[in-house]
C-alpha positions in Angstrom: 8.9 -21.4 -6.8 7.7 -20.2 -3.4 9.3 -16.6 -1.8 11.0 -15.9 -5.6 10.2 -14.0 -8.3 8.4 -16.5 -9.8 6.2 -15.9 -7.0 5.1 -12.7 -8.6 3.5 -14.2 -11.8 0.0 -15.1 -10.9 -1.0 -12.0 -9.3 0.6 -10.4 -12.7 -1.2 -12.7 -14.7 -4.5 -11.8 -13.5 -4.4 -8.1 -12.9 -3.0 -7.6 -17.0 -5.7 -10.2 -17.9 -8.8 -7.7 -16.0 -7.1 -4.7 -17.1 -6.7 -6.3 -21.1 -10.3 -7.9 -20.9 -12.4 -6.3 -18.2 -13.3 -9.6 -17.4 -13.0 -10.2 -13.8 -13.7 -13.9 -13.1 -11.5 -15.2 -16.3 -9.1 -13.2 -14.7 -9.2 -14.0 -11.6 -9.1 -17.8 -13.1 -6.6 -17.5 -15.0 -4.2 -16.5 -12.1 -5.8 -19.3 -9.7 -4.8 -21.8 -12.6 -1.2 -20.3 -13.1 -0.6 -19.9 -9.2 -1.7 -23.5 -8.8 0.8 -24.7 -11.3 3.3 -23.0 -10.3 2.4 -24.4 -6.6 2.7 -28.2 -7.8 5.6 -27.5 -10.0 3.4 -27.9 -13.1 2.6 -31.2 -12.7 -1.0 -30.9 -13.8 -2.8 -34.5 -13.6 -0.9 -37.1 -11.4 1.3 -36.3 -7.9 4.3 -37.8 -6.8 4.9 -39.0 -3.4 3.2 -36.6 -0.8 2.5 -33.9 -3.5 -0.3 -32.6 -4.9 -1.1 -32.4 -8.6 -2.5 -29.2 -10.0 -6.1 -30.6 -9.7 -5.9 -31.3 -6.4 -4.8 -28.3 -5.5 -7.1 -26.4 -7.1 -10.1 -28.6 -5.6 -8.4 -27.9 -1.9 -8.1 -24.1 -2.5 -11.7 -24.2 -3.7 -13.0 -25.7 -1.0 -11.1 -24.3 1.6 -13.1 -21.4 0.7 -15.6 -22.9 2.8 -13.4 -25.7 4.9 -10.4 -24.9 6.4 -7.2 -27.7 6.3 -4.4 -29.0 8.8 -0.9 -28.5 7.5 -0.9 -32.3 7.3 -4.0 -31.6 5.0 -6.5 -33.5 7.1 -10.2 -31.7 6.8 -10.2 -29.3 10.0 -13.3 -27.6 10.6 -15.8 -24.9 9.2 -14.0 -21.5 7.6 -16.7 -19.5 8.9 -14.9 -16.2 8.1 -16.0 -16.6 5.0 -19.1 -18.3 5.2 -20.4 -15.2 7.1 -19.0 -12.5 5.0 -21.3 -14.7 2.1 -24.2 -14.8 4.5 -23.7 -11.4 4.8 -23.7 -10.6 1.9 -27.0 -12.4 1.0 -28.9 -11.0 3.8 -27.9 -7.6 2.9 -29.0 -8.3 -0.7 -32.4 -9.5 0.6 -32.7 -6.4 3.3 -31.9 -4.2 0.1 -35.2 -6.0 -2.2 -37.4 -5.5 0.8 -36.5 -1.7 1.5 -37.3 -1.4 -2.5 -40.9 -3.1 -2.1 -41.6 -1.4 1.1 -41.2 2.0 -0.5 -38.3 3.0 1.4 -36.1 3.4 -1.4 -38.2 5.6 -3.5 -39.6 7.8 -0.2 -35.8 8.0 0.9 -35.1 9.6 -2.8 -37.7 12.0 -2.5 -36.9 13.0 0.8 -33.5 13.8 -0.2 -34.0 15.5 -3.4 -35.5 18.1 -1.5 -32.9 18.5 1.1 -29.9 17.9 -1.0 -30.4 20.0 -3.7 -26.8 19.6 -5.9 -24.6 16.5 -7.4 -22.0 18.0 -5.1 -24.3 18.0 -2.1 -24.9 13.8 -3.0 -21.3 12.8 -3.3 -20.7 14.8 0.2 -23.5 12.8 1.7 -21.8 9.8 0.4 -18.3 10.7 1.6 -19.2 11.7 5.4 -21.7 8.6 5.5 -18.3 6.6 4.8 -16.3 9.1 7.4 -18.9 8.4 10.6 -19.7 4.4 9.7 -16.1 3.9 10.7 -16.1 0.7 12.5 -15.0 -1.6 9.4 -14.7 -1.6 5.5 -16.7 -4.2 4.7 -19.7 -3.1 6.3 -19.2 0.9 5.5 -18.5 -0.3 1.9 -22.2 -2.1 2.2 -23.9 -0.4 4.5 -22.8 3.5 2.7 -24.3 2.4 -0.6 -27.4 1.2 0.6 -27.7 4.8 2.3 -26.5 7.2 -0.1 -27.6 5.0 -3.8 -31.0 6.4 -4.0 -30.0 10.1 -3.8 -26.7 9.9 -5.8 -28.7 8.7 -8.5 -31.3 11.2 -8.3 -28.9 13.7 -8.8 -27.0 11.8 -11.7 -23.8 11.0 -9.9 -22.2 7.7 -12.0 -22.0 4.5 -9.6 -18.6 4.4 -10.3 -17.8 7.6 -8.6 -20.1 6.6 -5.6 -18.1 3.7 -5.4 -14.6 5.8 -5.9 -16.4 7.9 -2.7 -17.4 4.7 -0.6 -13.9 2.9 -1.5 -11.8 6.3 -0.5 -13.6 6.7 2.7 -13.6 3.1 4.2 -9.9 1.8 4.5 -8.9 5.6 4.8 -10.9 6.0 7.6 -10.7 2.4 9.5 -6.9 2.6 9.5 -6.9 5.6 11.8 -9.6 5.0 13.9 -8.4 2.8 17.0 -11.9 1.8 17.9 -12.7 -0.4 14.7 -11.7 -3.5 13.5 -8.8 -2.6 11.8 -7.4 0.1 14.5 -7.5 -3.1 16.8 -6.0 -5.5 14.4 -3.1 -3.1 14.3 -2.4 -2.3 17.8 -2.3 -5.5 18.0 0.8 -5.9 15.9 2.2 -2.9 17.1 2.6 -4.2 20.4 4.2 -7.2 19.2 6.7 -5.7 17.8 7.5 -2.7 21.0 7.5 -6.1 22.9 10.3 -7.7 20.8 12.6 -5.0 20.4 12.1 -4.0 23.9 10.6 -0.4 23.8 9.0 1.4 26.9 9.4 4.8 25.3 5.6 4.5 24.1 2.4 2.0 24.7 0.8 -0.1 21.6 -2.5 2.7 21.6 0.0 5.9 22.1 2.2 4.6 18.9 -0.5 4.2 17.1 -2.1 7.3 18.1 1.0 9.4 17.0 1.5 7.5 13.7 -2.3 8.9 12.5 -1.2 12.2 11.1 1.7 10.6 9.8 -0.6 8.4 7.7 -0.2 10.6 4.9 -1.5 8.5 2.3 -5.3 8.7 4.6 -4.9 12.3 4.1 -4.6 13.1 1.0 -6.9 10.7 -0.1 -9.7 12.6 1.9 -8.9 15.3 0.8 -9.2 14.3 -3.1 -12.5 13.2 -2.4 -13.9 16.4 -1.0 -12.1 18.4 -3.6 -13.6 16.0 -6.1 -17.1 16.4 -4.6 -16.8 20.5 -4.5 -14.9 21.1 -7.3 -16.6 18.5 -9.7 -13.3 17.6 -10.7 -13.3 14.3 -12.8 -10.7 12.9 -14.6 -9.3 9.7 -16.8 -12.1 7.2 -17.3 -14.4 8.8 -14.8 -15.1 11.9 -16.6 -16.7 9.8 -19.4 -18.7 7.8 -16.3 -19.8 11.2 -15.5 -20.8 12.7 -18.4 -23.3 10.1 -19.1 -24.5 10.2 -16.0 -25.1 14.1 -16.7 -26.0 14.1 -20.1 -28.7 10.9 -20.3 -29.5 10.0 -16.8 -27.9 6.3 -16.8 -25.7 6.6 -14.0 -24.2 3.1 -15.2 -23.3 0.6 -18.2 -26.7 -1.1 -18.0 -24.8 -3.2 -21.1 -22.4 -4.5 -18.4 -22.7 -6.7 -15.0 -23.5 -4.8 -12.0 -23.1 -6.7 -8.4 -25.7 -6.0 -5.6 -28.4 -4.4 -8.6 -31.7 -6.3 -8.8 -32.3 -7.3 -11.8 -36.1 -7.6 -12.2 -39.1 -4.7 -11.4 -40.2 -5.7 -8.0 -43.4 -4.9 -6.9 -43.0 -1.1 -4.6 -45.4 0.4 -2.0 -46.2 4.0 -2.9 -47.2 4.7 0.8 -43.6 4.1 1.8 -42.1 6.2 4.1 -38.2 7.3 4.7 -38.1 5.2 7.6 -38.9 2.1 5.8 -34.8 2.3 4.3 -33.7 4.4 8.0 -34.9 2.2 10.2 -33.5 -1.5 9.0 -30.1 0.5 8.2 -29.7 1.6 11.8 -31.1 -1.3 13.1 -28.0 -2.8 10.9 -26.1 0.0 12.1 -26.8 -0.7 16.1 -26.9 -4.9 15.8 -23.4 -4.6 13.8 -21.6 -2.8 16.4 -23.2 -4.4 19.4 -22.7 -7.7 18.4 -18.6 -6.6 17.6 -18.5 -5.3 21.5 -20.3 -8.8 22.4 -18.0 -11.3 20.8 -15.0 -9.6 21.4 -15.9 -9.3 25.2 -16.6 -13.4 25.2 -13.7 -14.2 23.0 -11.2 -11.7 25.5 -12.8 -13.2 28.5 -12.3 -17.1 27.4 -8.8 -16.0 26.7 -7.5 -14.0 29.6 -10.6 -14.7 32.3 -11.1 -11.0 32.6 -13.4 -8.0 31.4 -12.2 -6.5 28.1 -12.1 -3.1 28.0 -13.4 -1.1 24.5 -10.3 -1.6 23.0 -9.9 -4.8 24.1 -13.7 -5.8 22.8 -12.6 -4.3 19.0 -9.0 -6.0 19.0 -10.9 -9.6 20.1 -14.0 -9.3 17.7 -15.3 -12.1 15.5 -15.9 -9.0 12.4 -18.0 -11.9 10.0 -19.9 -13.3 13.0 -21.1 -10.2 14.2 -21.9 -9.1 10.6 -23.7 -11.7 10.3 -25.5 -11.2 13.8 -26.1 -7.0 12.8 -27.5 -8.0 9.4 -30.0 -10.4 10.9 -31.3 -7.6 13.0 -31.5 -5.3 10.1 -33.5 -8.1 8.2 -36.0 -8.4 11.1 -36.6 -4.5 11.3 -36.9 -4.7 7.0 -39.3 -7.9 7.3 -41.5 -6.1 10.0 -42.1 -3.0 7.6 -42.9 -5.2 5.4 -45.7 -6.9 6.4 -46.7 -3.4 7.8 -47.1 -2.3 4.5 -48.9 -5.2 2.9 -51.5 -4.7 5.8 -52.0 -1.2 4.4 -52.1 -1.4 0.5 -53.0 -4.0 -1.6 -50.5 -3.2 -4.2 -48.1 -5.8 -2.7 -49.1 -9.0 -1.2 -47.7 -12.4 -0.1 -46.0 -13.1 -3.8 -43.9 -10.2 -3.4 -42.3 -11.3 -0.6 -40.7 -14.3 -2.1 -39.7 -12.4 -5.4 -38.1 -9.8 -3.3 -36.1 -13.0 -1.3 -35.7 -14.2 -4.5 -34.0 -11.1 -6.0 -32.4 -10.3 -3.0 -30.3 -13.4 -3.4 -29.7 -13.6 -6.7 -28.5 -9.5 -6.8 -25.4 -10.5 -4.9 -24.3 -13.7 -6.7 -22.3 -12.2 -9.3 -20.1 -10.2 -6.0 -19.7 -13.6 -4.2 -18.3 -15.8 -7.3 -15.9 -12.8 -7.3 -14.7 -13.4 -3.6 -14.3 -16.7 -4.1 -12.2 -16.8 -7.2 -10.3 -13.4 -5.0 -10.2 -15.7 -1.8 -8.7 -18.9 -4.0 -6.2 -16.4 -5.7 -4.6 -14.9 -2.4 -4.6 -18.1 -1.0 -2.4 -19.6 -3.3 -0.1 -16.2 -3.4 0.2 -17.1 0.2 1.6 -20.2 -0.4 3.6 -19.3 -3.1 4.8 -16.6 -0.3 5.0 -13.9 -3.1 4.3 -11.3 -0.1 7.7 -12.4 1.3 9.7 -12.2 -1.5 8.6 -8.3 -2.1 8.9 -8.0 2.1 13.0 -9.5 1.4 14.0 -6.9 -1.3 13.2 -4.4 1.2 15.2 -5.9 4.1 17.7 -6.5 1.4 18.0 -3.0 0.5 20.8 -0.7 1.7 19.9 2.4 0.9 20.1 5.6 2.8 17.6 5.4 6.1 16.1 8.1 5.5 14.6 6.7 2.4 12.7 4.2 3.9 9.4 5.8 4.9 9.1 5.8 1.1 10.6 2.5 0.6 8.1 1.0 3.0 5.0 3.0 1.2 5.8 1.9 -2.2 7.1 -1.5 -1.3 3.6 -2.3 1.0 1.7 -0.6 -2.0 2.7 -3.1 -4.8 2.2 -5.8 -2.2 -1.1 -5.0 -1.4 -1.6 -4.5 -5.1 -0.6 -7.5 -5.9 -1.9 -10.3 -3.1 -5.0 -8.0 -2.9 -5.1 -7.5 1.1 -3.9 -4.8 3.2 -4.0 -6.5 6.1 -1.6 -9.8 5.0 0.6 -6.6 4.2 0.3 -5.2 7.6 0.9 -8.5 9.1 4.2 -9.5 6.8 6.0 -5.7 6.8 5.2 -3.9 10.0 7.6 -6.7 12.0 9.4 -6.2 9.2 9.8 -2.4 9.4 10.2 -2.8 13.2 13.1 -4.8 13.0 14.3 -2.4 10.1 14.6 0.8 12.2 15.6 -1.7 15.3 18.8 -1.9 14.0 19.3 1.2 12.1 17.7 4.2 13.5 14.6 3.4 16.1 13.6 7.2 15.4 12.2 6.2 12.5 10.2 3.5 13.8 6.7 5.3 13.9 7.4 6.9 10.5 8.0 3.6 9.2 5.2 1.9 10.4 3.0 4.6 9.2 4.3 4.2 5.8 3.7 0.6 5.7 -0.2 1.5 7.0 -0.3 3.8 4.0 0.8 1.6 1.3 -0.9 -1.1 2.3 -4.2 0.9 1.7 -2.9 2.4 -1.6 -2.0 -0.8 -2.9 -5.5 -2.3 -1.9 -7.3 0.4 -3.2 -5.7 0.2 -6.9 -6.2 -4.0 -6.4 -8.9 -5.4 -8.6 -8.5 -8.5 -6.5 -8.9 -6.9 -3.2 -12.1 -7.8 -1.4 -12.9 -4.0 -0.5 -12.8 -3.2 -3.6 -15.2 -5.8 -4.7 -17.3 -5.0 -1.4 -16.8 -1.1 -2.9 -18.5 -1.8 -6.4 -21.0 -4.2 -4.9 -22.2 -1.2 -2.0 -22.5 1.5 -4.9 -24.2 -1.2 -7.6 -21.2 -0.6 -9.8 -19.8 -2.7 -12.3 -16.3 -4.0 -11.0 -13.6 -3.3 -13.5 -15.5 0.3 -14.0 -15.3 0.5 -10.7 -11.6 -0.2 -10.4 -10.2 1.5 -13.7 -11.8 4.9 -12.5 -10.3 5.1 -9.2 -6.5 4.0 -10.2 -5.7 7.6 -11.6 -7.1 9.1 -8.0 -5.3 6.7 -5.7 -2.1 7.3 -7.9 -2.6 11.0 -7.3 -3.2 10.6 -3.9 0.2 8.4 -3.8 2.4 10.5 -5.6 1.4 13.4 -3.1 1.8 11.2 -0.1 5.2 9.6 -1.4 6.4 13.5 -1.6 5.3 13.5 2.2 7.0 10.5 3.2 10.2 11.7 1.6 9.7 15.2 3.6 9.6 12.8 6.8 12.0 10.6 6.5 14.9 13.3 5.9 13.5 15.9 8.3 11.6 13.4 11.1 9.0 16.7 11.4 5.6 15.2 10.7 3.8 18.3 10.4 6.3 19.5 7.4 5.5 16.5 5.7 1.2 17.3 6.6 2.2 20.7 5.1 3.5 19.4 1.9 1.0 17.2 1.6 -1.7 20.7 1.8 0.1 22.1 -0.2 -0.3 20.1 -2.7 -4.0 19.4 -2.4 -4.2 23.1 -3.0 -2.3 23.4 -6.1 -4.2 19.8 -7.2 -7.6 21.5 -6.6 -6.6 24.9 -8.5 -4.9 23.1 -11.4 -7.6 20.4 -11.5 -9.9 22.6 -11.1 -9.4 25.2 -13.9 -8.9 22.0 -15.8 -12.6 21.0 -15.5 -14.0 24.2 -15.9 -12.5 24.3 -19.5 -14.0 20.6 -20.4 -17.0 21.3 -19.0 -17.0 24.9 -21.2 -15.9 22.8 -24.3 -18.7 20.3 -23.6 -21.4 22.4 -23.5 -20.4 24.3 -26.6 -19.6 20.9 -28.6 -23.4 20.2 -27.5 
């Protein structure tokens, strides 16, 4: 079963079953269960000879959640990539309950309200928080929502468009920016490959520096979201997310599960101030990225004996660890306030402190049985190598060259889709693409590449199994499958004007005829779009 179409199923499987039910972790089961079957060759109960049964196999995916295996299956050691993105996780739900008791929260609101005075103003907030807080998706997707929550929803903006702004301006933005985790990640690669097929024309950092503005994908996506902001254009499922928001004020399903929302009234200081939420957010902000300069420096020293420069420190970080390391920094700064306010009101006092731990907790539960059913699913994909069997129609494929900027994007968008991470797609098709152009036309090799970086991102961002996108719905204190279903028909928008880009680039090799297109048709989206919301919006009011 493993590299064939068979491959394919699971992933199939459990994106119709969320998409049909709009239940995420039945879903997400249901393709672990079929996956694992298909793994053991459907021999459920009892192995034969060195093989595992269905049970077993399950059991071992499960727990190599938290334990990572040999190949010979031996227990190896600690998977502490995803113990700390957990830990994370938790400590950001329990910074998050002590902000709200502290005041910060509420004082942050009214701070903004007066300051940002539209819904339009709120969603740009949101979108150049998740521009600046570039240096990686999982902490922008948190670390944006905590920020920009209490204003979006005192303007009525849905939680499913903040997460549609948070989602649109994480991966976007950490795939072009060479000082973040990603940017370093895929240097990395990049290098690899120049190495292997022997080019000098261009270092690792220079390739990727010219293959930004051919990340077209990155580009119209931003550029949706600020038309979407200024324009108020909503469409498909979000309008309706929207209009409720407008119309009664609930800027969510309060009927469905929301990830990262407390769930009981805690106890809130009404002497707060703004920098009761500020100060543990940039303490967050400060610990995050200093601890990501720290361990890369150690981990690039053990490994080559010398100083690591800032590229070097991003392209050997520990990302969880220091996570981990920033959010316990933040949590100091949030416990500190704190106790600073129960010294000066008596409204809170010791009890609220272990509700607020309590709530903390318990507020991010329902996002972390979702990683791990996500994290069992793309484990077994992997060994079921269904990312290699999309990877070997592509090499398989002999159609015109010029084609395969497009090729690459759509081909690295339905794997990302499908195995619900960007970055196994990275890691299986840019090699992949190098060796493509190696041998066909090495002109194209930056196109390609860029194509694959693009897809990958699509694909992730459309994947209801992706992790970012969980991360996405968790940081706005959206409900997952709302989450998901309202972004699809942007990202497909977004695709279908990039695709026209990448077909402009492969037949013409001009990169800035292919950013032209892709302006071009951001302009006519925003005009057609635009007139097209101005008529509901007409309609709506005189149906009211």
């Amino acid at each position: 079963m493993e590299g064939t179409i068979y491959s394919i199923i699971p992933p199939i499987i459990a994106i119709l079953m969320v998409l049909l039910t709009r239940r995420v972790l039945l879903s997400l089961g249901a393709g672990i269960v079929s996956a694992a079957l298909l793994v053991t060759g459907f021999n459920f109960f009892q192995a034969s000879g060195d093989e595992l049964s269905t049970l077993e196999s399950l059991w071992l995916t499960f727990s190599g959640v938290f334990w990572s295996y040999g190949s010979d299956g031996a227990p190896g050691e600690l998977n502490l990539w995803n113990i700390f993105i957990i830990l994370f996780l938790l400590i950001l739900g329990v910074i998050t309950a002590f902000i709200n008791v502290s005041g910060g929260a509420r004082a942050f609101g009214d701070w903004a309200m007066k300051r940002v005075k539209t819904r339009a103003g709120a969603q740009l907030l949101a979108a150049m928080l998740g521009i600046i807080i570039f240096i990686d998706d999982y902490f922008n997707s948190l670390a944006v929502g905590q920020i920009a929550r209490p204003v979006t929803d005192r303007h009525r903006v849905s939680r499913a468009k903040l997460a549609y702004i948070i989602d649109s301006t994480a991966a976007p933005v950490c795939v072009v920016s060479p000082i973040s985790s990603w940017g370093a990640y895929i240097i990395a690669i990049i290098g690899g490959i120049l190495v292997h097929h022997g080019i000098t024309d261009y270092s690792a950092f220079s390739a990727f520096m010219q293959i930004i503005p051919m990340n077209l994908y990155v580009w119209a996506t931003l550029g949706i979201v600020l038309i979407v902001a200024l324009r108020g254009v909503d469409f498909g499922l979000m309008r309706k997310h929207e209009l409720r928001a407008i119309e009664t004020g609930h800027v969510y399903d309060e009927t469905k599960e929301i990830p990262g929302e407390l769930k009981n009234d805690l106890p809130t200081s009404s002497h707060g101030t703004v920098g009761d939420l500020v100060w543990p957010i940039i303490a967050l902000v400060i610990g995050t990225v200093g601890a990501m300069m720290w361990t890369g420096s150690q981990l690039y020293r053990e490994d080559t004996g010398q100083a690591a420069s800032l590229i070097q420190m991003f392209e050997y970080t520990d990302v969880a660890k220091s996570l981990v390391y920033g959010g316990l920094v933040g949590l100091v700064v949030a416990i500190i306030l704190l106790i600073n306010q129960m010294k000066r009101t008596n409204e809170i006092g010791g009890t609220a402190f272990i509700l607020a731990l309590k709530e903390g907790v318990k507020s991010m539960l329902p996002a972390i049985y979702i990683l791990i059913f996500a994290w069992m699913l793309v484990g077994l994909i992997g060994e079921l190598q269904t990312g290699e069997y999309l990877a070997s129609l592509v090499e398989a494929s002999n159609l015109n060259v010029a084609w395969l900027p497009l090729i690459l994007f759509l081909t690295a968008g339905v794997m990302a889709f499908s195995t619900g991470t960007s970055w196994g797609s990275f890691g299986i098709l840019l090699p992949i693409a190098g060796q493509i152009t190696a041998v066909t036309d090495v002109e194209l090799l930056l196109p390609a590449l860029a194509a694959v970086l693009a897809g990958a991102v699509f694909g992730d961002h459309c994947s209801p199994i992706s992790d970012t996108t969980i991360l996405s719905s968790t940081g706005a204190g959206s409900n997952h499958m709302d989450h998901v279903l309202t972004q699809i028909p942007y990202a497909l928008t977004a695709a279908a004007i990039a695709a026209a880009g990448y077909v402009v680039l492969g037949f013409t090799d001009n990169t800035l005829l292919a950013l032209g297109l892709v302006v071009l048709l951001l302009i006519v989206f925003a005009i057609v779009m635009g007139k097209i919301s101005t008529n509901n919006n007409v309609r709506s009011t005189e149906e009211n």
